[in-house]
C-alpha positions as CSV (number, residue, x, y, z in Angstrom):
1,X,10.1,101.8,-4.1
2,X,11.0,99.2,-1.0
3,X,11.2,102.8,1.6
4,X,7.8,103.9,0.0
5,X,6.3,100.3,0.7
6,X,8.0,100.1,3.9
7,X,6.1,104.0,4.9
8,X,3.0,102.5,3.6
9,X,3.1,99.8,5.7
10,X,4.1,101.2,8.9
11,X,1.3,103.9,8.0
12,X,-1.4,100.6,7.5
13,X,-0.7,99.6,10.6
14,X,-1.4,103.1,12.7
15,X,-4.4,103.1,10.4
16,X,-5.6,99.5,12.1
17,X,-5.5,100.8,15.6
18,X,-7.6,103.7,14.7
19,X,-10.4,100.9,15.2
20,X,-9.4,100.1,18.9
21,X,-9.3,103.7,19.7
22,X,-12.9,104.1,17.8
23,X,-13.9,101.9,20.8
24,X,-12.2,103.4,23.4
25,X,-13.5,106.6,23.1
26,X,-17.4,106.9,23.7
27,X,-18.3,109.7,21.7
28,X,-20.7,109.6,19.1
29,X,-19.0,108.7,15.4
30,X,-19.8,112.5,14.4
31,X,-18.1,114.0,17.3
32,X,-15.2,111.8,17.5
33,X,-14.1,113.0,14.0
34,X,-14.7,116.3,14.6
35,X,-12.1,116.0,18.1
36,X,-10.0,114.4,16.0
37,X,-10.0,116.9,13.3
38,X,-9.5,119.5,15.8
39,X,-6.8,118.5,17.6
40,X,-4.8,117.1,14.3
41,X,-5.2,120.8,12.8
42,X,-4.2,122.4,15.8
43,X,-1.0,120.1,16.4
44,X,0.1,119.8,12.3
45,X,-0.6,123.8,12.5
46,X,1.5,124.6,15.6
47,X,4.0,122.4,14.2
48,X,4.4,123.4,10.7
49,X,4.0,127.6,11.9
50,X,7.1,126.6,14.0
51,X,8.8,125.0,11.6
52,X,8.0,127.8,8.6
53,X,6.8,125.1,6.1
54,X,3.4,126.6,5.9
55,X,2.2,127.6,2.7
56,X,-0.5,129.4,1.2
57,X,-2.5,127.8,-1.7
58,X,-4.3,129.9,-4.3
59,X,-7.9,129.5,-4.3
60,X,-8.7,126.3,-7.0
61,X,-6.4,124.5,-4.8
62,X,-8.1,125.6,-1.5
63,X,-11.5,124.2,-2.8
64,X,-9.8,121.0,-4.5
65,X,-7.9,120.4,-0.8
66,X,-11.2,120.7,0.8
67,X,-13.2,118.7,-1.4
68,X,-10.5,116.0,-0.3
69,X,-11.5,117.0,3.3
70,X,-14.9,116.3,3.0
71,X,-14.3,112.7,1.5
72,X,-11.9,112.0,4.3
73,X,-14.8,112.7,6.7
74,X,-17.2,111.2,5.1
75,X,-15.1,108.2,5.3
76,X,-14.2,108.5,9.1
77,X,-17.6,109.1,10.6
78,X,-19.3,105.7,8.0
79,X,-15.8,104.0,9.8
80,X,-16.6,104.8,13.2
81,X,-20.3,104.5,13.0
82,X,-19.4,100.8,11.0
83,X,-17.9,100.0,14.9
84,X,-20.5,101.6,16.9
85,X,-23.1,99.5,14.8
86,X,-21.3,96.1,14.4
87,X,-17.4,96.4,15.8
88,X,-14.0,97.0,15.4
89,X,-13.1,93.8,13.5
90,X,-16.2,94.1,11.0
91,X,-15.5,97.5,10.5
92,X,-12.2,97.1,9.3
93,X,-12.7,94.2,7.0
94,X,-15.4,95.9,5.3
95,X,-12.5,98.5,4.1
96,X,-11.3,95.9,1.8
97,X,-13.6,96.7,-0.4
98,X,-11.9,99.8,-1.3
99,X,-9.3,98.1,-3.9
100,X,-13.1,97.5,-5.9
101,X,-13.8,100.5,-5.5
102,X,-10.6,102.1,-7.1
103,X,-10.0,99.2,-9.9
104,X,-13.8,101.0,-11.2
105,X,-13.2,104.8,-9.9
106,X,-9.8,105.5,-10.9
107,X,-10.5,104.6,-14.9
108,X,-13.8,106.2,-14.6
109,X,-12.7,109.4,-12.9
110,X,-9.3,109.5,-15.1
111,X,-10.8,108.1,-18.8
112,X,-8.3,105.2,-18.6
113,X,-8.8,101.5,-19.3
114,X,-10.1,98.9,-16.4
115,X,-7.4,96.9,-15.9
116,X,-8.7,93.5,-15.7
117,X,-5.5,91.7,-12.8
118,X,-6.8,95.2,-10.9
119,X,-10.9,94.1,-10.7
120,X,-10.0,90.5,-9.9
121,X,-8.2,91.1,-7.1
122,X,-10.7,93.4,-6.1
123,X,-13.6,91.1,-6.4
124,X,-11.6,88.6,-4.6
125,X,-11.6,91.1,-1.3
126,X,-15.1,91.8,-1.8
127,X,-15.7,88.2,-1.8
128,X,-14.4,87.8,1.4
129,X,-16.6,90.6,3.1
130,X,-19.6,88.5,1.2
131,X,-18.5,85.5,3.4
132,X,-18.6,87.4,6.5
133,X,-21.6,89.5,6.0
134,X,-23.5,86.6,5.1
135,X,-22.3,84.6,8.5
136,X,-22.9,87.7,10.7
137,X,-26.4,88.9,9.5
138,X,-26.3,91.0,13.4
139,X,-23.4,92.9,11.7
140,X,-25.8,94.4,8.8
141,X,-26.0,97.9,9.5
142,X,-22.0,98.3,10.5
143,X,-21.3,96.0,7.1
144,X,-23.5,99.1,5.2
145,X,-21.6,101.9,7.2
146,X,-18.0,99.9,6.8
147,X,-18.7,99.2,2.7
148,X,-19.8,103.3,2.3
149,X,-16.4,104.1,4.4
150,X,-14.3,102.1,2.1
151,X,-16.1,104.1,-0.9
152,X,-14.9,107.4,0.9
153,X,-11.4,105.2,0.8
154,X,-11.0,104.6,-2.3
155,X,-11.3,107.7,-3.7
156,X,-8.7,109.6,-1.0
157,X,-5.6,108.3,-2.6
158,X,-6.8,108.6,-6.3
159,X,-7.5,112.5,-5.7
160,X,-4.4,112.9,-3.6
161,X,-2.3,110.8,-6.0
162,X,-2.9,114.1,-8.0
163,X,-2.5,117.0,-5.7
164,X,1.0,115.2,-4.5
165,X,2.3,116.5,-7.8
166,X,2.0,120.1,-7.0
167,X,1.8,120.5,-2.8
168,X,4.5,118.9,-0.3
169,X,2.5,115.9,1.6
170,X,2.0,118.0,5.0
171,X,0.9,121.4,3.3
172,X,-2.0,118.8,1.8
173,X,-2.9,117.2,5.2
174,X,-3.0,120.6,6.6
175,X,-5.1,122.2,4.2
176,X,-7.4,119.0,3.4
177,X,-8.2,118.1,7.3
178,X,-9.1,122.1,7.6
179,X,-11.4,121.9,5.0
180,X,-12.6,119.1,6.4
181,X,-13.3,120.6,9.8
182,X,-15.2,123.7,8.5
183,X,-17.3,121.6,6.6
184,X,-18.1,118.9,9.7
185,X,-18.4,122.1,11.5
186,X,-21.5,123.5,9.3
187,X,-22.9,119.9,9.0
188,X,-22.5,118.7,12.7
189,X,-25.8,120.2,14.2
190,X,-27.9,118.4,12.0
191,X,-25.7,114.7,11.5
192,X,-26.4,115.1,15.7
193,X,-30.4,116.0,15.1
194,X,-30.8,112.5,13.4
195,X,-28.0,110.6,15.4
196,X,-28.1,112.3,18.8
197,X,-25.1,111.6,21.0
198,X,-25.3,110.6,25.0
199,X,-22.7,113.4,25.7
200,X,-20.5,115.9,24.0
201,X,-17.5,116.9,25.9
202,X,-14.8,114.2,25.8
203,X,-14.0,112.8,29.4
204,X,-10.3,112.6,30.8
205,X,-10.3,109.6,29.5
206,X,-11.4,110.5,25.8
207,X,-8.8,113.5,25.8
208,X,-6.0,110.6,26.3
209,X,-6.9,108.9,23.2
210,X,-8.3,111.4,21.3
211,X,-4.3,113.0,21.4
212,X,-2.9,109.7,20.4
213,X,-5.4,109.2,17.8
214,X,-4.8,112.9,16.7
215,X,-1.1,113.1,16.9
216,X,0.3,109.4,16.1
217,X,-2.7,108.0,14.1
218,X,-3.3,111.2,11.8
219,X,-0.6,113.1,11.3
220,X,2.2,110.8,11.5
221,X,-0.3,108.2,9.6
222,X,-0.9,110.9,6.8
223,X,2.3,111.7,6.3
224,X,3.9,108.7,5.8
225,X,1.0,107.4,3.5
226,X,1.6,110.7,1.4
227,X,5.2,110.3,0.9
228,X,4.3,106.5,-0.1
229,X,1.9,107.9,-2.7
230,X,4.9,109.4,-4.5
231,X,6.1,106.3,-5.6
232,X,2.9,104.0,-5.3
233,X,-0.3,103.6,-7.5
234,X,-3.7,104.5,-6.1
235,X,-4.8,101.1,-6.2
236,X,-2.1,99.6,-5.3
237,X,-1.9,101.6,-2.2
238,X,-5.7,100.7,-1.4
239,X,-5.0,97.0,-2.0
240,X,-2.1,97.3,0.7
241,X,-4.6,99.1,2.8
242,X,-6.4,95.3,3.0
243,X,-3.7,94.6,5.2
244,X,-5.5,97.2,7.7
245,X,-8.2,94.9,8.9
246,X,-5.5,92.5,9.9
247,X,-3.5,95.0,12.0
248,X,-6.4,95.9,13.3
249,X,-8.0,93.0,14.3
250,X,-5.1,91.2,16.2
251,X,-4.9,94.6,18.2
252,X,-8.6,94.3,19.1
253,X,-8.1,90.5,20.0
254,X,-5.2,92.1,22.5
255,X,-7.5,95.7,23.8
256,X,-10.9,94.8,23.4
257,X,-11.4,90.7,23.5
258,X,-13.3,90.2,20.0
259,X,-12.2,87.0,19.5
260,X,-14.6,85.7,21.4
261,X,-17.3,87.2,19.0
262,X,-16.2,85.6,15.9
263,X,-16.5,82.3,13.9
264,X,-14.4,80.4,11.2
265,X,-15.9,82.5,7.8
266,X,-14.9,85.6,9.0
267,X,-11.3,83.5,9.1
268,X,-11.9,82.7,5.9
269,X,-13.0,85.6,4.2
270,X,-10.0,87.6,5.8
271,X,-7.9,84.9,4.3
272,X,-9.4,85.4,0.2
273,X,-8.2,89.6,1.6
274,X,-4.7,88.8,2.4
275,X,-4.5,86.5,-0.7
276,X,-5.6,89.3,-2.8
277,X,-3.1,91.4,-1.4
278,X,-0.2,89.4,-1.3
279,X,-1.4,88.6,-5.1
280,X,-0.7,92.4,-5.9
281,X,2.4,92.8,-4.4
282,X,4.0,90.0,-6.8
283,X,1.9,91.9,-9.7
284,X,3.9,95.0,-8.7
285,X,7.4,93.4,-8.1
286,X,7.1,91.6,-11.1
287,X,6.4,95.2,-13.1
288,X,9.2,96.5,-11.3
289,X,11.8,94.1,-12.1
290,X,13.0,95.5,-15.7
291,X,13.3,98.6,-14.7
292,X,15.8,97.0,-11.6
293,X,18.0,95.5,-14.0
């Protein structure tokens, strides 16, 4: 259990500079996922062809993998357009609202009982979006965007949390950010007819982060998060995932300066998301300990 938290954690925190480099790189939110779904199946590809661990899935698992896909993009472009409409810092608070989302989803989805410590703790994240959303009414639009990304969130883990039981972690990455790209593919030309981009070829400058954002910040990311799975609950995993908006905001105090753009409540509403989260972890620890002794 302590190496699955410690993989979880180190995969939270390539998760929180994702944010940055959504800034960095000016392409449009649609476009920027679909570079970055590129360039992760053509480097997780290459690697795993070289390596022989590629595997082929029969069809019911090719359209569950890709099903997965299409939430995982839904989820980056809301992210991405969350920055482009508010910013980095709003965007990734906003994903706190994911351990809500799963505490109602997962029972829902899997005909099991709410479990009431579960929906607190949620509410209390969501409470702390409430306090910055209604401080920073300019951030409307990105809050919208951010709250619909940490729906597409929240239901990534409880899906994979599944799959993991049948398919090695990097067969599923493989096969689910495929899917993923054919279906962004179709759906591109008309996500760019209502949100038209200024370019569409990534500069020198985009290619640089693009790779990093492809390389260390997807595949690495995904496969530590899917080895953590193994061992950790959906939610739980989500409610650690509140710890993403502080990663990612001190790294876009460091790159990008928004300090300077924010006030005490959105302090205060990131503290109520690290409470909740430091709240769960005892939960789990203290669920763990019989079975230590």
């Amino acid at each position: 259990m302590k190496k699955a938290f410690i993989q979880l954690h180190i995969a939270i925190f390539l998760a929180g500079f994702t944010a940055v480099l959504g800034k960095l790189i000016g392409l449009n939110e649609g476009l920027l996922v679909w570079y970055r779904l590129l360039l992760t199946v053509l480097v997780l590809g290459g690697w795993m062809l070289f390596s022989h661990s590629i595997e082929k899935l029969p069809l019911k698992a090719i359209v569950q993998t890709t099903a997965v896909g299409m939430i995982i993009v839904f989820h980056w472009v809301c992210f991405y357009g969350s920055i482009n409409y508010a910013n980095a810092s709003v965007a990734l608070v906003c994903l706190s609202a994911a351990g809500f989302f799963t505490a109602l989803l997962e029972p829902l989805l899997f005909r099991k009982s709410v479990v009431l410590g579960e929906l607190l703790l949620g509410l209390l994240a969501v409470a702390g979006i409430y306090i910055i959303f209604d401080f920073h009414p300019q951030y409307k639009t990105g809050i919208v965007f951010g709250i619909l990304s940490s729906f597409g969130s929240a239901l990534f883990p409880i899906f994979n949390k599944q799959l993991l039981k049948w398919h090695a972690p990097q067969v599923l990455t493989l096969y689910e950010l495929g899917g993923g790209l054919i279906m962004l593919t179709l759906f591109l030309p008309l996500y760019l007819y209502f949100f038209p981009a200024s370019y569409y070829l990534p500069t020198t400058h985009d290619w640089q982060w693009l790779l990093v954002l492809a390389v260390v910040c997807t595949v690495i990311c995904f496969d530590l998060q899917l080895h953590a799975l193994k061992k950790i609950s959906p939610f739980t995993a989500n409610l650690s995932y509140n710890l993403e908006p502080v990663y990612g905001i001190i790294l876009a105090f460091i790159f990008l300066g928004e300090s300077k753009l924010l006030k005490a409540p959105f302090y205060a509403g990131v503290a109520l998301i690290i409470t909740a989260v430091v709240l769960q972890m005892l939960r789990v620890r203290l669920q763990q300990k019989p079975i230590e002794k």
